[in-house]
N, C-alpha and C positions, 0 to 999 in steps of 0.2 A: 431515603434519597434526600439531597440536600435540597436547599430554595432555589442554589444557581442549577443545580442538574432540573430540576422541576421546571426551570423557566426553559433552559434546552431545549428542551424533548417539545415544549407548546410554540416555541416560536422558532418555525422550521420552514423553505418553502419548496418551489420547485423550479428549476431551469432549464430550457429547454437550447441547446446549444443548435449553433449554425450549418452542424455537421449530422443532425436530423436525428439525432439519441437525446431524448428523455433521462434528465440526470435526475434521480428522485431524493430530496434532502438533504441540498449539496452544503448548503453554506449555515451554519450556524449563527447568528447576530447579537446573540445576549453574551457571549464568553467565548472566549477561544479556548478548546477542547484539548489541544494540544499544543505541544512546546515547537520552536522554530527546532532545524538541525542544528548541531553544534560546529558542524564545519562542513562548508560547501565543494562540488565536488570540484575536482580542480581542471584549467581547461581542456588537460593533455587527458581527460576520459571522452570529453565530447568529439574528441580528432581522431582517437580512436574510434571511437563507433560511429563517427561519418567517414571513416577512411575502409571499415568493415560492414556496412551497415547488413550484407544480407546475413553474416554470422549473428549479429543484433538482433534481428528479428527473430532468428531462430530461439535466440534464447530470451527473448521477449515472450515467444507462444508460450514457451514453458513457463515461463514468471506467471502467467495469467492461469495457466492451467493450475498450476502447484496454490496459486491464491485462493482460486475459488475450492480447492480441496481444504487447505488452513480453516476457511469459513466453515466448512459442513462437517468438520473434524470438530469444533467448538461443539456442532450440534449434537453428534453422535458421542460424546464426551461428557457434556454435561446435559443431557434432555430433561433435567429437573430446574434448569435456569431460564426458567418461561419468558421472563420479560423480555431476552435476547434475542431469539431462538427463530422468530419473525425477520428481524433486522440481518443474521446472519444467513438466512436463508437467500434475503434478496441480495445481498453483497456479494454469493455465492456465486447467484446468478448472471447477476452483473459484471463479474471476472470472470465465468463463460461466456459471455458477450463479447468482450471484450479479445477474447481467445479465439472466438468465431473472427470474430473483423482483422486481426491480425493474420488468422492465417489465410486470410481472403487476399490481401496483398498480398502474401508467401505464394500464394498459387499465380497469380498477375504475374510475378516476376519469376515464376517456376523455380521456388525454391523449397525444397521438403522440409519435413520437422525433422530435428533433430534423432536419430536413432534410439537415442538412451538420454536420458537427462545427468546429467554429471552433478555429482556434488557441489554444491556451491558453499564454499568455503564463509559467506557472510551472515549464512542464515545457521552453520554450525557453531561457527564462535559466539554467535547470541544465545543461540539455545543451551549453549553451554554455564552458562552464567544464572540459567534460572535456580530459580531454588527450589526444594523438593519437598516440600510440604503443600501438601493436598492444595488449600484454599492460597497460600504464596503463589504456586504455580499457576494457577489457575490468573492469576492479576500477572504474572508475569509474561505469560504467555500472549494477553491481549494486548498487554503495554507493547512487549515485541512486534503485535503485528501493527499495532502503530504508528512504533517508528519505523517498520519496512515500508508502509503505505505513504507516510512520511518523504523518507529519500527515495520510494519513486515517484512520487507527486514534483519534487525538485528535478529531477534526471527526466523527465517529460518535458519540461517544461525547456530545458537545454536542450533535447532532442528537436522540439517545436518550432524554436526559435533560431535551430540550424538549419529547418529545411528550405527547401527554393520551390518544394512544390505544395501549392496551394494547400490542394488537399490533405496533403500529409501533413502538413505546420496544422490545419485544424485539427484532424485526430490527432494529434499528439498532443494539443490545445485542450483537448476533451479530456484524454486520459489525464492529462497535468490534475483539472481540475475533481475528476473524478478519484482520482488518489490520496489528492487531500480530503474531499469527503470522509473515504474509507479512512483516513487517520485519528480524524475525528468521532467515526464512530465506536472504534474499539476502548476511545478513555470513554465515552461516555455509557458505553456497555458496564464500563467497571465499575465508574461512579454510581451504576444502580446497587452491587455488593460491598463497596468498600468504604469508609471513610475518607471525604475528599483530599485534606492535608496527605494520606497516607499516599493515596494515587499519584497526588504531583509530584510527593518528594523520591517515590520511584521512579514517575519516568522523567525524572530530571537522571537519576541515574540510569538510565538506560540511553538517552539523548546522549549524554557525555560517552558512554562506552560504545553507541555506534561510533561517532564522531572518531572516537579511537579505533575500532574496527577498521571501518572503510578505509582511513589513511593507509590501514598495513598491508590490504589486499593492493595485488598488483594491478596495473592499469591496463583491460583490457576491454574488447567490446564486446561486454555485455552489461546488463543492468545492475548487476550489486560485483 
């Protein structure tokens, strides 16, 4: 592990938001862990999902369910990667949380989960790009969930900043920041296996191919 990961991992703290959830190791302050998006989303996605918002939701629940499965897939994939294995555990959980509390307004506003989870065309064109060698994948895979935690840390943060009702601009306040946590904690899982140069100059490449992804999916309301 390098000197900049070593400093990471020591100088970490804890925030407690206004919306009564315990964020644990949100903000990193020695280095930023992760790369900005390469292109923001543009405003005709946020008109969309304020113009659909309870279809949103529905495939919000699923975004949170499907995440914290991502995390415990890490676990049961690699259980010889010890030093992670803690950190994916509670990220795990924390996207169950987060699934609880969404679907806690789905019920307020009597709206079901969706019957079946549909294919989501942004998470197949990523996964498509990885490569297939054992220990590549395995760095490709985190990188990826990076940049997903990534652009939904940004698409929170526009959800947030659309609403009129208090409460919800906070949670959506909360997940904003809570997402970008999770962005940062998937390079820095890497940075414990890989060579740092190596890590950034992928996910500079994977920044740039979401950035190309997202553009081509069409504009509707949901999260990716």
């Amino acid at each position: 592990m390098s000197e900049r990961s070593k400093k990471v991992n020591k100088f970490r703290f804890e925030l407690t938001c206004n919306h009564g959830i315990c964020l644990r190791t949100i903000l990193y302050t020695i280095m930023k862990l992760n790369l900005d998006i390469a292109c923001p989303s543009p405003p005709a996605w946020i008109e969309a999902v304020m113009n659909d918002f309870d279809t949103f939701l529905q495939d919000h629940a699923d975004c949170e369910r499907k995440a914290s499965a991502t995390a415990m897939s890490f676990v049961a994939k690699y259980p010889d990667r010890l030093e992670i294995i803690p950190e994916l555990i509670e990220t795990a959980v924390e996207e169950l949380e987060h699934f609880q509390q969404v679907y806690a307004i789905m019920e307020k506003r009597g709206i079901q989960l969706a019957h079946s989870i549909p294919k989501d065309p942004y998470i197949i064109g990523l996964m498509q790009l990885c490569h297939s060698g054992i220990k590549e994948r395995f760095l490709d895979r985190l990188l990826i969930a990076s940049v997903v935690e990534t652009r939904g840390a940004e698409r929170f943060k526009l959800v947030a900043d659309a609403q009129t009702e208090e409460e919800m601009a906070r949670f959506y306040k909360m997940l904003w920041i809570s997402e970008a946590k999770h962005g940062h904690i998937y390079v820095k899982m890497a940075l414990n296996y890989f060579d740092e140069q190596k890590v950034y100059d992928r996910l500079a490449y994977w920044v740039k191919h979401e950035g190309n992804l997202i553009q081509s999916i069409p504009i509707r309301p949901r999260l990716h």
